[in-house]
N, C-alpha and C positions, 0 to 999 in steps of 0.2 A: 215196537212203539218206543217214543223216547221224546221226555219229559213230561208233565213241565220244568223247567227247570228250576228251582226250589233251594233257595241258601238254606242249608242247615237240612235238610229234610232228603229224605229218599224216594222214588217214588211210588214203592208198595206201600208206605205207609201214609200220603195223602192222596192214593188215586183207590174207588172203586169201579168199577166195570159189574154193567148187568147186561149181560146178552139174551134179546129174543130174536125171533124169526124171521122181524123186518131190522130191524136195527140194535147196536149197540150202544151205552148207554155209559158215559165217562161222567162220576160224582169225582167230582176234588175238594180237599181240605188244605182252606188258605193260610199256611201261618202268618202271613205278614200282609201289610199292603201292596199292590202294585200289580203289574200285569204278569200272566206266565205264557208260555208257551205249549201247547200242545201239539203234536205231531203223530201222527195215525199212519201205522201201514198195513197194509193187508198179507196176510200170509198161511201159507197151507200148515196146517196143523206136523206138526216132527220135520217140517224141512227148514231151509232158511231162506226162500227163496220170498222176494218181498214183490208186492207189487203199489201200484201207482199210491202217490203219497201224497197226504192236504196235510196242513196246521190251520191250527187256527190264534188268536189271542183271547185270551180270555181275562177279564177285567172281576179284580174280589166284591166291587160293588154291585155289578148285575148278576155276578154266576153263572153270567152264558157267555157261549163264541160270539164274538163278532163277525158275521156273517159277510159283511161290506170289507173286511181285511183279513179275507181268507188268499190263502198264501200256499206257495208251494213249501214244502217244508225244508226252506234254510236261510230261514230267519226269525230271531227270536229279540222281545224289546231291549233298549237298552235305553239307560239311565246317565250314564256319565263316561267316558272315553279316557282312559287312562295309559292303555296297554292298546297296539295294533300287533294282532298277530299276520303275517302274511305266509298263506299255508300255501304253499303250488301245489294244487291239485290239478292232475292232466288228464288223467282218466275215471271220473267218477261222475255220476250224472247227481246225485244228491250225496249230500255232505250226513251223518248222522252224530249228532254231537250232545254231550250230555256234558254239563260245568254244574261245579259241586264246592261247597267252602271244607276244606278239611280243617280239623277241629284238633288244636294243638294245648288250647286251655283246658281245661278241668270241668267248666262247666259248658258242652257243647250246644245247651239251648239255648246261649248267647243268641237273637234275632241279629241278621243283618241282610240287609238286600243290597245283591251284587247282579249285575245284567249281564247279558252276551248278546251281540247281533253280528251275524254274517251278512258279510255282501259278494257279491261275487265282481273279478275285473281281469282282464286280460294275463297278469301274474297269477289268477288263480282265487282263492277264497282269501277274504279279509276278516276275522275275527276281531271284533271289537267290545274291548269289556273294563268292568271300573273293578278293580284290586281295594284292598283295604289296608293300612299300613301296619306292619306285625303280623300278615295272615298271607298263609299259604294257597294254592288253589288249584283245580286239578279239571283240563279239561281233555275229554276224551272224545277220539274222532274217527268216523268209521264211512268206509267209503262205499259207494253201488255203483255198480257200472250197467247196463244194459245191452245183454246177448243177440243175435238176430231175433231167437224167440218173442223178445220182446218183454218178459218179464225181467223183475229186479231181483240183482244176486248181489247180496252182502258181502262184501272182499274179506279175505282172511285176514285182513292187516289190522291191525288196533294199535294207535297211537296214542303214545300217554304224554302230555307236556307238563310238567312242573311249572309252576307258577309262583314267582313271591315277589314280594312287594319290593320295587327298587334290585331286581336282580334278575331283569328280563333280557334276555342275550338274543334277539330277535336271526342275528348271523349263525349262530350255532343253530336255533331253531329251524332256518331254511335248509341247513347242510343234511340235518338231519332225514329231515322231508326228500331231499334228493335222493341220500342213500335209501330210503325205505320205497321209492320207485323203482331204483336201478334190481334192491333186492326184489323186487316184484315182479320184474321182466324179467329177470332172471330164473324166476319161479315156473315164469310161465315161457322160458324160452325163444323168447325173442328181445330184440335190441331195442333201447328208449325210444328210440322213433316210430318204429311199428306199434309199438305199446301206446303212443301217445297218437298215434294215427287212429286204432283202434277206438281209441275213448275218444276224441272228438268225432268222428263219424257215432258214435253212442250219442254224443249229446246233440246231434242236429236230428236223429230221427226222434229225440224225446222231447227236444224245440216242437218240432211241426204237430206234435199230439197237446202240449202243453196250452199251446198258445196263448203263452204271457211275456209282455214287453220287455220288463227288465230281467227276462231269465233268455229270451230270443237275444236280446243286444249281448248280454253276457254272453253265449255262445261264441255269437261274430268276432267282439272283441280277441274271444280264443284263436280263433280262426286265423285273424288276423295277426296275433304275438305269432303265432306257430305258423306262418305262412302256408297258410293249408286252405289251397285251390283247389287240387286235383279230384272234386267230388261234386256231383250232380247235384247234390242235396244242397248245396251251398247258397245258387239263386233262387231254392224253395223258399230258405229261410229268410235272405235278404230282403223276396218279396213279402213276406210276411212280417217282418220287422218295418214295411211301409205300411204296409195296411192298418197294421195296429197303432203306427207312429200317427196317420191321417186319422184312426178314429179315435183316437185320445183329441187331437188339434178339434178334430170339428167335434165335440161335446165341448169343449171349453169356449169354442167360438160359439155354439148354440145357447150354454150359458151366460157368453156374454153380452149377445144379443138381447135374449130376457132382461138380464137384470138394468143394462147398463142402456140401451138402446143402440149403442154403433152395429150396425148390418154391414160394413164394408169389409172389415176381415172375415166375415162368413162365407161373400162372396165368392173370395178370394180362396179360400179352401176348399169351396165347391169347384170351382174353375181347375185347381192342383189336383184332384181326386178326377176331374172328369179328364183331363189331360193324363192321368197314370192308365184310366180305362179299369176301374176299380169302382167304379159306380156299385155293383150288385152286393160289394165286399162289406159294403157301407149297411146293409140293412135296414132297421127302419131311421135312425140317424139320418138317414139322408132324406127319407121324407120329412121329417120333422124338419129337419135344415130349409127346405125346399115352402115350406109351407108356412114359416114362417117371411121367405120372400116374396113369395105370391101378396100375401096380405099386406106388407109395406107399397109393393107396387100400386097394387089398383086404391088403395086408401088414399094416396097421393094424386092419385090420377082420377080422382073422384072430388076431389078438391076444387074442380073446377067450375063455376057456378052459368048462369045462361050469358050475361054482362061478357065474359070473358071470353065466351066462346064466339060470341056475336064478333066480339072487335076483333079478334083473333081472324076471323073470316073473311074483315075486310079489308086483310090487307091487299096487297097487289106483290107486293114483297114482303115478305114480314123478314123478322130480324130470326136470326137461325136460331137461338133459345125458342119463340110461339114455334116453329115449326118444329121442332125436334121434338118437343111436346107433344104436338098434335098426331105426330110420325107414334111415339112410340102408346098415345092412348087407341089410335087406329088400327095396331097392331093386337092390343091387350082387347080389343072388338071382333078380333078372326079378321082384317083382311092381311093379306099378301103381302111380300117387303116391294114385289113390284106393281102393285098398287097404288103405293106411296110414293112414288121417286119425286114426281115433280109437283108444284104445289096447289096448279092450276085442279090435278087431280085430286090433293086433299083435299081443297076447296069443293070441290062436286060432294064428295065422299060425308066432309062437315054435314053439309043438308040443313034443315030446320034445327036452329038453337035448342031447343025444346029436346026434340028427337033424341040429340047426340045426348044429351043432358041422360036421358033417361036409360038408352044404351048404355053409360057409364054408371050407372050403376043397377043394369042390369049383368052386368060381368059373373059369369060363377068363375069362383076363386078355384075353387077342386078343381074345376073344366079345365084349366090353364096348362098349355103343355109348356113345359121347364125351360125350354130353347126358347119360347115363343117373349116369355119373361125377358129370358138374357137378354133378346135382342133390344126389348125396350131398357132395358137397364142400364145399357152399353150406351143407346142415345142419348139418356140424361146422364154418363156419367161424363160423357165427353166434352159437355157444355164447359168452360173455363167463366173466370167468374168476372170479369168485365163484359161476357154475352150477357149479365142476371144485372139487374141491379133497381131499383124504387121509380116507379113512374106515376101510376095513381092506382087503389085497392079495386079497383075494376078489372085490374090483370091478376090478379091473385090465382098463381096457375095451381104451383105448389107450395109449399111455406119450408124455408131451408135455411140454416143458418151460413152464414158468409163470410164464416172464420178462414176459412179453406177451401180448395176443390170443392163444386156442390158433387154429392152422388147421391143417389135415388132410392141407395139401399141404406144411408144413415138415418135409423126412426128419429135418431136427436132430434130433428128438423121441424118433427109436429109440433115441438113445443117451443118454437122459434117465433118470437113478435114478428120477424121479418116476413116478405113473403118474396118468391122469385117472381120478377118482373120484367116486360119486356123490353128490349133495350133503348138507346136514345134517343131521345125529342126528333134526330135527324130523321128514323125510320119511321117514325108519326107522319112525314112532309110525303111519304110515298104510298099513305093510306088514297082506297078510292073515294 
């Protein structure tokens, strides 16, 4: 176990531990304000062998983790950026680090709050922390790598960096870091490249169990400084750093659908995600995504009133906006794309004003199969906006704003004074 990390304090003496038979039980005493970090590992009693590892943050005014920023354990909060340490770590799948204020005054209960946050980037781990000016500091760092076994083994190597304010040699610090590799290959009898071959195949099989974005991309980045292809596992990961890259994107497109109304980039990530063939990756995400265009489709496509359907029917020609319309509400009805081709054929299919009226909204939204959508979505999105434009509110097909491209999946449009209309006075002269 290691932290929280605690200016001035140790942490036998702000951590209790109560173990029962389902769980363990972490009390901390906060000296100060601000956040700590907690980091939990599991381990068999008399050996050192560790297994899979959580943090969490822990805030002094609730008293609990924050459950929503649970974290792999290597990274802890940080308050101010003063000092960048760049640690090249090539072989260790988590970082174990414990930063402490040494205490050179008289009186050590001096409070002061000092931060750390690791990131991790293709050079290796980035340590970032705020110093204080007159004060020493001491961070300690311990590395795991992972065996085929699959468990965690704490390295024999313990690093101690010296820290003061205004006498941070960050070139001495990497040389150091080199040599304490090279002795470690050494240790174990083989050259830097095997040694660093070993630890990145360690960290793509601890990727694919992990699976988290910013510790998957960290990997690749590795992958990539160390031109290291020659391994199966590598398009495991890459596919997996898509997958989670597409469900990060479509939660914020789902999001911003809700809040904001634009449906057009949701689309458009559903289209990306079906085109990778990662539909099932997607979970329920993707029904939610899905279900929210269902109900923009047929909302709009219900819009329609009996006036509009009537004149809509008689044309002889209509203008290709009425007909694109009536193509993709005939489709959102169950029939055929080749049902629809020619207009003589919508025109039968129309039927009684009335009818169609009530068909449209008899629609189930569930029933809707997701292709069946696209195709009408792709109809309306295709319309350009000289096909649209004010004739009289008796055409009120859809209501769309006419800032831009109309598409069928922007909700903006319900709340549009305008309404899509059909096109010029010319194609009135070729009504029957």
């Amino acid at each position: 176990m290691s932290g929280p990390n605690i200016t001035g304090g140790n942490i036998k003496e702000v951590l209790a531990k109560t173990e029962t038979k389902m769980y363990t039980e972490f009390k901390v005493t906060f000296p100060g304000t601000g956040e700590y970090g907690l980091n939990v590992f599991a381990r068999t009693s008399g050996e050192t062998r560790l297994y899979p590892v959580f943090s969490y943050l822990i805030d002094h005014r609730t008293k609990e983790p924050d459950q929503d920023r649970k974290m792999t354990a290597n990274v802890v909060y940080i308050v101010g950026t003063q000092v960048n340490i760049v640690y090249p770590s090539t072989k260790a799948e988590y970082v174990l680090y414990n930063f402490d204020r040494c205490f050179y005054r008289s009186d050590p209960g001096d409070s002061v709050d000092s931060s750390l946050t690791v990131t991790h980037s293709g050079m290796g781990l980035n340590f970032l922390l705020n110093v204080l000016e007159n004060e020493s500091y001491r961070l300690d760092v311990y590395e795991e790598c992972f065996p085929e076994s699959g468990s965690v083994q704490l390295k024999a190597v313990h690093r101690l960096v010296p820290l003061e304010y205004d006498k941070y040699d960050e070139a001495a610090v990497v040389e150091k870091q080199k040599k304490a590799r090279e002795l470690e290959a050494a240790r174990r009898n083989c050259d830097i490249s095997e040694f660093n071959r070993d630890a990145i195949r360690a960290r793509l099989k601890m990727t694919l169990v992990i699976n988290v974005l910013s510790f998957t991309e960290g990997v690749l980045d590795t992958c990539r400084y160390y031109d290291y292809t020659d391994d199966d596992l590598v398009p495991r990961v890459e596919h997996q750093a898509l997958i989670l890259n597409k469900k990060r994107e479509l939660g914020i497109r789902i999001r911003q659908a809700v809040t904001t109304g634009l449906v057009l980039p949701l689309e458009r990530i559903l289209d990306s995600i079906e085109d990778n063939d990662i539909e099932q990756e997607m979970g329920f995400l993707l029904a939610v995504a899905r279900n929210i265009l269902f109900r923009k489709m047929t909302e709009k496509i219900r819009k329609m009133d009996q006036r509009t359907v009537a004149e809509v029917k008689s044309y002889s020609a209509p203008p290709r906006a009425a007909q694109e319309v009536m193509k993709a509400s005939l489709l959102l009805m169950g029939h055929k794309t080749s049902e629809i081709e020619e207009w003589s054929s919508i025109r039968s299919l129309i039927g009684d004003t009335q009818k169609m009226k009530q068909r449209l909204k008899d629609v189930d939204i569930e029933a809707l199969d997701y292709r069946t959508v696209k195709k009408a979505a792709r109809l309306m999105a295709s319309l350009t906006h000289n096909e649209v434009r004010h004739t009289s509110d008796s055409q009120n097909l859809i209501k769309l704003k006419k800032t831009r491209k109309p598409s069928l999946m922007d909700s903006s449009e319900e709340n549009s004074s305008n309404s899509l209309k059909t096109e010029s006075t010319d194609s009135k002269s070729k009504t029957q």
